[in-house]
C-alpha positions as CSV (number, residue, x, y, z in Angstrom):
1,X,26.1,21.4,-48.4
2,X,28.0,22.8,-45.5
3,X,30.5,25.7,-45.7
4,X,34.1,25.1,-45.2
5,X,37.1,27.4,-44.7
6,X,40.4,26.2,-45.4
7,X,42.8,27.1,-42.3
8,X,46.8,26.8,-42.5
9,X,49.1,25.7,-39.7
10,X,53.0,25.2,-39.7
11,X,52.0,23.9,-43.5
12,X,49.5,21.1,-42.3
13,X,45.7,22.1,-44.0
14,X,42.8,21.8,-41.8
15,X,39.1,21.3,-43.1
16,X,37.1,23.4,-40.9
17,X,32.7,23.3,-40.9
18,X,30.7,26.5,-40.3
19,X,27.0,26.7,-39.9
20,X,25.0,27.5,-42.6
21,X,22.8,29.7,-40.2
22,X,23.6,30.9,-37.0
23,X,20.5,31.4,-35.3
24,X,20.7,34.4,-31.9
25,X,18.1,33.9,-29.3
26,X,17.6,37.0,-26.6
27,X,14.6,36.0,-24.3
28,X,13.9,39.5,-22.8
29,X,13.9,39.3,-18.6
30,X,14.6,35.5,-18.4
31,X,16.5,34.6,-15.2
32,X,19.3,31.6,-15.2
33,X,17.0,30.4,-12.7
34,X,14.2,29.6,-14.7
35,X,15.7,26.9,-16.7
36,X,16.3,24.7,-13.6
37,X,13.2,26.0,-11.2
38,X,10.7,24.9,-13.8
39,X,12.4,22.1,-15.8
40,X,10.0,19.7,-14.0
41,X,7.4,21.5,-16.4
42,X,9.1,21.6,-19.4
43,X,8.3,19.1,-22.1
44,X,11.4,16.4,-22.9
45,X,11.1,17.1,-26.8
46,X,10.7,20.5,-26.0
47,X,13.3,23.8,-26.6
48,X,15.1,24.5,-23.1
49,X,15.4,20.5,-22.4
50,X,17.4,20.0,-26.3
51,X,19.6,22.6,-24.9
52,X,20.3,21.3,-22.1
53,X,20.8,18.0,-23.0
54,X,22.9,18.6,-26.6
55,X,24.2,22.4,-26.1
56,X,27.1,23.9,-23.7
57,X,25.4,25.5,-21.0
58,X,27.2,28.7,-18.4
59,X,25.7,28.3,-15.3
60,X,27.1,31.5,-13.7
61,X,27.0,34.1,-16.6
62,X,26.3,37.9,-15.9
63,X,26.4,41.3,-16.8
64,X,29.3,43.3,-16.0
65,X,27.6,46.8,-16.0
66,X,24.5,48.6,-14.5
67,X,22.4,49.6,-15.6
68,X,20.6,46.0,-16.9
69,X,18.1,47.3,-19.3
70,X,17.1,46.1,-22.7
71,X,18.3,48.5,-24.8
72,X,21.9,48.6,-23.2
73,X,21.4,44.2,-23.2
74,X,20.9,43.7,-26.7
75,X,23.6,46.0,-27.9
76,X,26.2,44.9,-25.3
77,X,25.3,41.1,-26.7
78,X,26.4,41.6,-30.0
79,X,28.8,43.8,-29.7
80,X,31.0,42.1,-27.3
81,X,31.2,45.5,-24.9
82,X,29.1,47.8,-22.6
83,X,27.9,51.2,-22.9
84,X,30.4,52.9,-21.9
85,X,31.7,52.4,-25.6
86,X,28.8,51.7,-27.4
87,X,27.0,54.1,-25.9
88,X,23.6,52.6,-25.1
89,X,23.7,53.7,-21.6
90,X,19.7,53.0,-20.8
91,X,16.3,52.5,-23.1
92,X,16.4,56.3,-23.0
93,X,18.3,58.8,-21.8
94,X,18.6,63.0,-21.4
95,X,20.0,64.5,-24.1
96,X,21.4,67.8,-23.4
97,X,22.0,69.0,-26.1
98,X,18.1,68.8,-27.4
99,X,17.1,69.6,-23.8
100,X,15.0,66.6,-23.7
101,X,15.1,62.6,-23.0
102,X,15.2,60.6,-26.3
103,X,14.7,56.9,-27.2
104,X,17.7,54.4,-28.0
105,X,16.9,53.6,-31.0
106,X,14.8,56.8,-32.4
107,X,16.2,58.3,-35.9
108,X,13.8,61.2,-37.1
109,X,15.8,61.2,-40.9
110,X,13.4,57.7,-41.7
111,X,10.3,56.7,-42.4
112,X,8.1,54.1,-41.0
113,X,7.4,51.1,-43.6
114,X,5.0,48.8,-43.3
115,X,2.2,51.2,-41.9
116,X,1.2,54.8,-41.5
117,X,2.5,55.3,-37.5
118,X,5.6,56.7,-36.3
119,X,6.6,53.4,-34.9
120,X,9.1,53.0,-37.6
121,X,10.7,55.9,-37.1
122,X,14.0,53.6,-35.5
123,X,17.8,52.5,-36.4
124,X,20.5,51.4,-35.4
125,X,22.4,55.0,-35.6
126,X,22.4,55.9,-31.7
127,X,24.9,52.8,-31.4
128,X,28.2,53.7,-31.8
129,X,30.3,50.0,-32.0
130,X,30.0,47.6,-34.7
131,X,28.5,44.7,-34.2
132,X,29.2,40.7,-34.4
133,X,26.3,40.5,-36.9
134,X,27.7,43.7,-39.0
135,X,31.1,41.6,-39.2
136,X,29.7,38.9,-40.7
137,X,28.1,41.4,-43.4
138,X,31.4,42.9,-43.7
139,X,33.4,39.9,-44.3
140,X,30.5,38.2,-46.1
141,X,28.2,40.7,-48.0
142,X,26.3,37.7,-49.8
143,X,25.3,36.8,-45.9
144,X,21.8,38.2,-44.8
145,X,21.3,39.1,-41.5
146,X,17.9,39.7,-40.0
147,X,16.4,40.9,-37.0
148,X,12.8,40.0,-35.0
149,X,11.1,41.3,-32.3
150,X,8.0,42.4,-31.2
151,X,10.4,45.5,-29.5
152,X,12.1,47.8,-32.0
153,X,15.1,47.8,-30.2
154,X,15.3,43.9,-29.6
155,X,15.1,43.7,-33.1
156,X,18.1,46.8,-34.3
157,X,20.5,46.2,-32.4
158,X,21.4,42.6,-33.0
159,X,20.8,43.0,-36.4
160,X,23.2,45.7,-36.1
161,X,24.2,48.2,-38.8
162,X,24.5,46.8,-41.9
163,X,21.4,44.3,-41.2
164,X,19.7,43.5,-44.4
165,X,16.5,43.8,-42.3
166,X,15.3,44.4,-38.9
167,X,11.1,43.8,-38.0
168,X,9.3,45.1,-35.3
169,X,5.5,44.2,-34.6
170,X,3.6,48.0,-34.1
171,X,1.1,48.6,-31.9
172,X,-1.8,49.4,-33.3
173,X,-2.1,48.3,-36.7
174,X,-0.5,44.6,-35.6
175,X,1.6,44.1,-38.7
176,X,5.4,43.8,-38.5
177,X,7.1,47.1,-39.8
178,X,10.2,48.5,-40.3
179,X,12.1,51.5,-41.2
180,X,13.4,53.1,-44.8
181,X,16.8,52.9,-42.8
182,X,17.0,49.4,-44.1
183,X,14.2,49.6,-47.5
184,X,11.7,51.5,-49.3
185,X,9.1,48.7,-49.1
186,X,8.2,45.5,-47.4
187,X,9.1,42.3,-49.2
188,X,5.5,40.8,-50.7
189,X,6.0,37.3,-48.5
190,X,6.0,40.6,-44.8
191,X,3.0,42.0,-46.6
192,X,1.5,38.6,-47.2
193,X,2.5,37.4,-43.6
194,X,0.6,40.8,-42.0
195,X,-2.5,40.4,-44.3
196,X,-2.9,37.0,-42.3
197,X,-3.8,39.4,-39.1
198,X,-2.2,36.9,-36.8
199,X,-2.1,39.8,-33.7
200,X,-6.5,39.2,-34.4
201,X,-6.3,35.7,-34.6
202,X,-4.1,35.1,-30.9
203,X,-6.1,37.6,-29.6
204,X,-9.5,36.2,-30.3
205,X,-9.0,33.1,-27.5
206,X,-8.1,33.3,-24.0
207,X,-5.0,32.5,-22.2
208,X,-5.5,29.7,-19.6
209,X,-2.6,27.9,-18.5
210,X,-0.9,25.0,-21.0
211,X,-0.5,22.8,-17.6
212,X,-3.5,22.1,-15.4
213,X,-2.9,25.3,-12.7
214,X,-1.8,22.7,-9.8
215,X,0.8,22.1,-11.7
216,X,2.2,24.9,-11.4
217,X,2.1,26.0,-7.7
218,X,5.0,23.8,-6.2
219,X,7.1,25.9,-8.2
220,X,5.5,29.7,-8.2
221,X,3.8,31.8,-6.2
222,X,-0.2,31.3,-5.5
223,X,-2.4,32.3,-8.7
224,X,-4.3,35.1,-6.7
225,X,-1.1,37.1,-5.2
226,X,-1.9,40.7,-4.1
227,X,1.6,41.5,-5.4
228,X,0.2,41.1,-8.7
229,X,-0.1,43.9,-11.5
230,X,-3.0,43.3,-13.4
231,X,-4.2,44.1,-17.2
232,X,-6.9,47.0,-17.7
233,X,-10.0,45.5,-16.8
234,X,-9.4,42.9,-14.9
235,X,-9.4,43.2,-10.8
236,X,-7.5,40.2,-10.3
237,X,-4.3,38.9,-11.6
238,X,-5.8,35.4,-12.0
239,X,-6.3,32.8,-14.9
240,X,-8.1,32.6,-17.4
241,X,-7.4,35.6,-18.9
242,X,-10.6,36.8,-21.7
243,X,-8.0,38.3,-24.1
244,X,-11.0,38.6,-26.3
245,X,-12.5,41.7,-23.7
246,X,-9.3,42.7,-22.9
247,X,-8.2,43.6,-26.3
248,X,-11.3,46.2,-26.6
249,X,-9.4,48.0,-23.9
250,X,-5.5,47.8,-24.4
251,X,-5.7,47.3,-28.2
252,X,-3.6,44.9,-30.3
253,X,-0.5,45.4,-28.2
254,X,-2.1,43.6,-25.6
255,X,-1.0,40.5,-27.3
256,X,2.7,42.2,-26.2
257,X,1.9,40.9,-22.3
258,X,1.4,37.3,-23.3
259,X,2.6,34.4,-24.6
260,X,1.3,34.8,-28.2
261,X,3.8,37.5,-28.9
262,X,6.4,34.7,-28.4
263,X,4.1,32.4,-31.0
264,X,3.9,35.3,-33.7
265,X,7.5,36.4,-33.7
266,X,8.2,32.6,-34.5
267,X,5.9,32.7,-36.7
268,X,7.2,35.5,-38.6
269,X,11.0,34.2,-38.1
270,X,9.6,30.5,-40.0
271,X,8.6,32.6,-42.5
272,X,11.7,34.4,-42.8
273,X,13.9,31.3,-43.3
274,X,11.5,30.0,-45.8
275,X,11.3,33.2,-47.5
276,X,14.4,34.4,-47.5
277,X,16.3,30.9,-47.8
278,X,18.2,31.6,-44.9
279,X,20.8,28.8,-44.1
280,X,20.4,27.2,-47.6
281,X,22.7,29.6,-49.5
282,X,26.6,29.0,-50.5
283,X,27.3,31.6,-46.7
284,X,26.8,32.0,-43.6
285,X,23.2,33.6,-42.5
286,X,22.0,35.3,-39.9
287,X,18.2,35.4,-37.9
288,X,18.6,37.6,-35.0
289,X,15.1,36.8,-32.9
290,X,13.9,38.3,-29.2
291,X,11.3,37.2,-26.8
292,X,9.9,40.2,-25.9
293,X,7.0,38.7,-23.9
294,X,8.5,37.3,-21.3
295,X,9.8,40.8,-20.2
296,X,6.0,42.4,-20.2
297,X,4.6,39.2,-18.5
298,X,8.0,39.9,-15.8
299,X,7.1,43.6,-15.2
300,X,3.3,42.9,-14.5
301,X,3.3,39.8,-12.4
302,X,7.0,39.0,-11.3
303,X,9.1,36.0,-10.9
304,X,7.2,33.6,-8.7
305,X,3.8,34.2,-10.7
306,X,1.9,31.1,-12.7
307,X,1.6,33.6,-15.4
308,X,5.6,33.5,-16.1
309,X,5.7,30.1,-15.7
310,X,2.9,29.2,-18.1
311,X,5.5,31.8,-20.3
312,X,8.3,29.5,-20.4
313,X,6.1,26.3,-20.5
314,X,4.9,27.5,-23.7
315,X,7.7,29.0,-25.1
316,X,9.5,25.8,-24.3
317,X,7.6,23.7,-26.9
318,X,7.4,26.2,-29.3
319,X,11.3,26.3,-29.4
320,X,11.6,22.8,-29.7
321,X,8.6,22.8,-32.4
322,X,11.1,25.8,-34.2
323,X,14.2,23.6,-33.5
324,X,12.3,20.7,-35.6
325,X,11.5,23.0,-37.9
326,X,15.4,24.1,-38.5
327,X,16.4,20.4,-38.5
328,X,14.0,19.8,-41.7
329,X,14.5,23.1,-43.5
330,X,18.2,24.0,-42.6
331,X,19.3,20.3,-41.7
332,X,20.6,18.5,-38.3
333,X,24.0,20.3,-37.5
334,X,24.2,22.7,-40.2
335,X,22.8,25.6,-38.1
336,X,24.4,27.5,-34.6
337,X,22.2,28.5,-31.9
338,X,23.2,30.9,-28.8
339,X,20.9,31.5,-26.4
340,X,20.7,34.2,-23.4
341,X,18.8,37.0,-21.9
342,X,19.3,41.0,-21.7
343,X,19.2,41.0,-18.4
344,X,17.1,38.9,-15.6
345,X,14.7,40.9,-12.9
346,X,14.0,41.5,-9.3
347,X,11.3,40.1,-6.7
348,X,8.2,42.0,-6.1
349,X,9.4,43.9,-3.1
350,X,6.4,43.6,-1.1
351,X,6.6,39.9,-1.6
352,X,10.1,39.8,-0.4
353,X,8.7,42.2,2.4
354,X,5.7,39.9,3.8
355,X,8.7,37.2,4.0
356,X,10.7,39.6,6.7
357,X,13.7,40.1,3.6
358,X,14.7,43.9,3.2
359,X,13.6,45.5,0.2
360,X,11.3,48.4,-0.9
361,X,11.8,50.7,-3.8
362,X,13.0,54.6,-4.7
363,X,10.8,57.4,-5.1
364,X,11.9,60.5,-7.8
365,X,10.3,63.1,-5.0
366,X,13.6,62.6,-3.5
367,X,15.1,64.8,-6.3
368,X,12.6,67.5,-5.6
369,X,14.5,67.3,-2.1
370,X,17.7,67.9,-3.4
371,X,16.6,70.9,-5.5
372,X,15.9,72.4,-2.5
373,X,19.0,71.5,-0.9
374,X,21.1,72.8,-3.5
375,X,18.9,75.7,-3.8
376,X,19.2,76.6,-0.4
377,X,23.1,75.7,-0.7
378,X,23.8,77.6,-3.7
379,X,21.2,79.5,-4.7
380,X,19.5,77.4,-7.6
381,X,18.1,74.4,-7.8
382,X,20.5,72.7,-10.6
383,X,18.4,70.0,-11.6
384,X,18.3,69.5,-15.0
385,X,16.7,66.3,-15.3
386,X,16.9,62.7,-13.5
387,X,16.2,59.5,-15.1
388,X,18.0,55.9,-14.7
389,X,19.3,57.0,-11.5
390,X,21.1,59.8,-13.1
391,X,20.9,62.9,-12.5
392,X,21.6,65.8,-14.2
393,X,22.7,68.6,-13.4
394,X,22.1,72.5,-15.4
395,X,25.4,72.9,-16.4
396,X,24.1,76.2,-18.1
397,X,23.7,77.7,-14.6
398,X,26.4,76.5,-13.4
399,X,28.2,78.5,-15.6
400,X,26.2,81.6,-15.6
401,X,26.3,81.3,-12.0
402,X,30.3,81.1,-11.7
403,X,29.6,78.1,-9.8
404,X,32.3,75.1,-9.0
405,X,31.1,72.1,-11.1
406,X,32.9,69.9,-8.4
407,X,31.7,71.5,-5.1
408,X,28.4,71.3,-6.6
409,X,28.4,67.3,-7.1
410,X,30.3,66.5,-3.9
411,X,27.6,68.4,-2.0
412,X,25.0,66.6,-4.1
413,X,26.6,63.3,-3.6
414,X,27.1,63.8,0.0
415,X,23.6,64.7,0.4
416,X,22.2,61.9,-0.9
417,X,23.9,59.5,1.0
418,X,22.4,60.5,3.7
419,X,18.7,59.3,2.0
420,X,17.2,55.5,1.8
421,X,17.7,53.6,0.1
422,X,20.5,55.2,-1.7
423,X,23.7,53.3,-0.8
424,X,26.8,54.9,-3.5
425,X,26.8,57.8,-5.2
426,X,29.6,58.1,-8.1
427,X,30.1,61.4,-9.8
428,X,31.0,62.0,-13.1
429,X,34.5,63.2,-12.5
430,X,35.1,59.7,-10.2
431,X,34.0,57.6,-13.1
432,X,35.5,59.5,-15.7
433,X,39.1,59.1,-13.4
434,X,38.3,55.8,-13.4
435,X,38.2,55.0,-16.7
436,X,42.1,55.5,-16.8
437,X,42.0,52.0,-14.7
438,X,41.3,49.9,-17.6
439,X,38.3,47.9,-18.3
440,X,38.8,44.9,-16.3
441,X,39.2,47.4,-13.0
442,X,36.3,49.2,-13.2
443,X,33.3,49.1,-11.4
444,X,29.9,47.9,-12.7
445,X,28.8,51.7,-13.0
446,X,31.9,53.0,-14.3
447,X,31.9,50.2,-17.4
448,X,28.3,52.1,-18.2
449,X,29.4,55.3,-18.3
450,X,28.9,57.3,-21.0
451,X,29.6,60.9,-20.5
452,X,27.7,62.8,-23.3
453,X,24.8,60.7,-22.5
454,X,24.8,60.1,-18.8
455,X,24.3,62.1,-15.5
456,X,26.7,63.8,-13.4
457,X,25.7,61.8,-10.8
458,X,24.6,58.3,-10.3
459,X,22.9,56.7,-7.9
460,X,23.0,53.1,-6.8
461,X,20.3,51.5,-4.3
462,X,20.5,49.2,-1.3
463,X,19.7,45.7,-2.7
464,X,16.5,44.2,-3.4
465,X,15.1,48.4,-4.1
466,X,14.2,49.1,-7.1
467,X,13.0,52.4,-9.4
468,X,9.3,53.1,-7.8
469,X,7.1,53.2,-5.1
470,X,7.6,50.6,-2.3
471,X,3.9,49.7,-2.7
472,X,4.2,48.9,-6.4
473,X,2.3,45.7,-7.6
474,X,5.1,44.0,-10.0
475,X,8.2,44.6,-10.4
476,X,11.9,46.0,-12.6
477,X,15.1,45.3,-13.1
478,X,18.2,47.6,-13.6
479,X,21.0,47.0,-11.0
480,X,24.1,45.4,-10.3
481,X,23.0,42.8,-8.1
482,X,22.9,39.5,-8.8
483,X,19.3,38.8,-9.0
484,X,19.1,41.4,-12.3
485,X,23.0,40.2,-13.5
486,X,22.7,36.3,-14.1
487,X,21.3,35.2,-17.1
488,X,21.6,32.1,-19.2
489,X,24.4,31.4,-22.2
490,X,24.2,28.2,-24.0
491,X,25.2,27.1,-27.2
492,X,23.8,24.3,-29.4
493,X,24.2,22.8,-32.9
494,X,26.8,23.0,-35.2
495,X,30.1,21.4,-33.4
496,X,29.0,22.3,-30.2
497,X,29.3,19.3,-27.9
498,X,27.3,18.9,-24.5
499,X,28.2,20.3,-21.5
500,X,28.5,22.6,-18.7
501,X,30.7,24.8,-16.8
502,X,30.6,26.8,-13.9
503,X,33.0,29.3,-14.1
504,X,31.8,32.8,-14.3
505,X,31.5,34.7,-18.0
506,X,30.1,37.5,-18.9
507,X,27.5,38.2,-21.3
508,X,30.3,40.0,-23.4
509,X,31.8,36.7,-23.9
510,X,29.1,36.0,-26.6
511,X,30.2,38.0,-29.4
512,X,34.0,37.0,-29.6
513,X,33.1,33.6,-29.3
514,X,31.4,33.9,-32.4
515,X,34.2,36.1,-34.2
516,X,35.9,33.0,-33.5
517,X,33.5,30.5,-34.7
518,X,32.8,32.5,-37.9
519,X,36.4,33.4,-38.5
520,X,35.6,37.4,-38.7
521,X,37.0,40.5,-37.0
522,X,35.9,41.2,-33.0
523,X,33.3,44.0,-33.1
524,X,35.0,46.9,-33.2
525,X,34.8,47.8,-29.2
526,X,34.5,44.5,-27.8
527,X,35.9,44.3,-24.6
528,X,34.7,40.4,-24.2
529,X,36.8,37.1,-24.2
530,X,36.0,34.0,-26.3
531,X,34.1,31.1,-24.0
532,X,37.1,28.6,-24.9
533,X,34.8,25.5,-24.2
534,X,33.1,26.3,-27.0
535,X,36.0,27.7,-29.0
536,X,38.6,25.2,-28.4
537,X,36.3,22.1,-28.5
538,X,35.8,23.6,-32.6
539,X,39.1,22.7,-33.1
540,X,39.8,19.4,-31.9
């Protein structure tokens, strides 16, 4: 039976449908490109083509903030804004006040459950906006909401706040844990899905392609590229992979870098509708799930590799197999799906290189040079810490010292424009002016701002550069360019009819689109507008 909600206008009563489970879908480092440069690989019952073919799709969707990490990603999804309010400003960041850098979702007040490690020592606390999911729980109490991830963090912060539960897969022992921020013990059908030892059972086969490997090369990069990382133990970045051998090396969270962590965290998210009778209750539900994979397989062999493709090839029939599964469990049309990315990722640079294109990447010895500078300037080096392409600066010594907080970051900013491949440099008191602007007038950087938690200086880089060595073998993601901004949005299921535009949105568009679909409140600091194809199209 589907839920209604009655609606009143100028005394005429309208009927209106809501999904019975609104499923989120965050594949970690996918690129909008991937769903057109590999369609020719993807099977026509499988996940991406269904979305294409039935859902809304956004062809030109971005970011609207640097920097385009995970942690910052996930949070600015559901909660409709960026860090500068949420405050999620990187997957870590140097906190001050402890005089150290600390994790984005770390919470020392819990306890891991689920294991004996301290990989469940994580919450949602360190965000500071509401989210879309926490909303629907305050609107709707009886509605569970539940994160999955193999990442801690692409599991918390979707599931936001008041998440009934979030699950994260640990490292070493393989089973999916949690924290006592959200319960004391596992539910017996977690326990009963880790006694299974899945992480063992993926692991015990090797990865080879899911296409025969000529398939493949029109559209990626040859198999044996020198701009390849390559897993411990192996001196070639080349298929097959003996996951078997390579597991005595890099342990169970080897199964992280492949495409088996997509097939567990399905695995585990079947379960959890099963289980938990998500989408089959009198309200609205919740699943929250993130592709993790695809971001480790992204890092180590980049963009053009066989080994992402094979990624989305197989993660393309397993969504359709899971989207078959939802039809029979939750039923055709009773359940929402939105899917999109936390950010997307740039080309190896030495691949772009070989091709005669500019690119290369940024060395942290550069800071050594301007403690010297400032030394030599002012009589101290400054430097607190750098990270993120922040920097921060002592402000203990710079008050002990009786030293001008401004002269001091104009002369660091001005010296490091003069330094590759550094192309802007924004101090905090610029940003923080700024910010006086309004939202929709501020720079990328500025709309990531946070000031307790950021630097007093930050550093953007010439395009197609990235954190690291110029020699690096794979590649990151971070900026405000383009290749790292554009991901995919696209809805499917319940009232959702087919289509595309073109028009650009922004990934904070997600959330008050679905305030609108689920008739609750905006997340607290969302900063986003609703996506009115999908929106208006409800209503007709």
């Amino acid at each position: 039976m589907k839920n209604f909600l009655f609606v009143f206008f100028s005394g005429v009563e309208f009927l209106i449908a809501q999904p019975k489970l609104v499923v989120g879908i965050v594949v970690d480092q996918m690129k909008y490109e991937y769903l057109e440069r590999f369609e020719p690989l993807y099977s026509k019952n499988g996940g991406f083509a269904r979305l294409l073919s039935e859902g809304f799709f956004y062809k030109n969707a971005h970011y609207n903030y640097a920097p385009t990490y995970t942690g910052p990603g996930h949070a600015s999804i559901y909660t409709g804004s960026t860090p500068m309010y949420h405050g999620i400003v990187g997957n870590d960041w140097y906190d001050r006040s402890r005089g150290k850098s600390v994790y984005c979702a770390e919470d020392e007040t819990v306890k891991t459950v689920g294991d004996d490690s301290r990989e469940g020592l994580m919450s949602c606390r360190p965000l500071l906006a509401s989210t879309i999911t926490d909303e629907l729980k305050l609107q709707s109490p009886n509605s569970k909401v539940i994160g999955i991830s193999v990442k801690d963090r692409g599991s918390i912060f979707p599931a936001g706040h008041a998440a009934d539960a979030a699950y994260w897969l640990a490292d070493e022992s393989g089973r999916f844990i949690t924290s006592t921020y959200y319960m004391n013990s596992l539910p017996k059908w977690v326990s009963d899905f880790n006694r299974q030892n899945l992480v063992d059972k993926y692991l015990s086969q090797n990865w080879t392609t899911a296409l025969p490997l000529s398939a493949y090369l029109p559209y990626t990069d040859a198999d044996d590229s020198p701009h390849e990382g390559t897993f411990t133990g192996m001196a070639k970045a080349v298929f097959p992979y003996p996951l078997p051998a390579l597991r005595q090396k890099g342990g169970r969270k080897l199964i992280k870098g492949t495409p088996y962590g997509n097939s567990i965290v399905l695995d585990f998210a079947k379960e959890a509708v099963k289980q938990e009778k998500l989408g089959l209750r009198s309200v609205t539900d919740f699943l929250a799930i993130s592709f993790s994979s695809p971001d480790y397989i992204g890092h180590m062999f980049g963009p053009r590799s066989v080994e992402v493709a094979d990624n989305y090839v197989r993660l393309d029939r397993e969504l359709g197999e899971f989207f078959d599964f939802l039809d029979k469990t939750v039923g055709k049309g009773n359940y929402l799906v939105f899917l999109t990315a936390d950010h997307a990722v740039a080309d190896i640079p030495s691949f772009l290189t070989e091709r005669r294109v500019p690119a290369g990447g940024f060395d942290y010895a550069l800071v050594n040079d301007l403690k010297k500078y400032l030394f030599d300037t002012f009589g101290d080096s400054l430097i607190e810490s750098a990270t993120n392409l922040n920097i921060y600066l002592n402000h203990g010594t710079l008050k002990a010292k009786k030293l001008d907080y401004l002269k001091v970051m104009e002369s660091a900013k001005y010296f490091l424009l003069t330094k590759n491949p550094i192309i802007h440099v924004f101090t905090a008191q610029e940003i923080t002016q700024s910010h006086a602007m309004g939202f929709n007038y501020l720079s990328e950087t500025a709309r990531s701002y946070f000031y307790r938690r950021s630097g007093d200086l930050v550093m953007v880089l010439e395009p197609a550069h990235i954190e690291g060595s110029s020699g690096r073998r794979g590649t990151t993601h971070g900026s405000m360019y383009a290749y790292d901004t554009r991901v995919p949005i696209v809805f499917y299921g319940a009232g959702i009819k087919a289509g595309s535009a073109s028009r650009r949105v922004h990934i904070t568009d997600i959330a008050p689109t679905l305030a609108l679909l689920l008739k609750t409140s905006f997340p607290n600091a969302c900063m986003g507008n609703p996506l009115v194809e999908i929106t208006d199209a409800q209503s007709k």
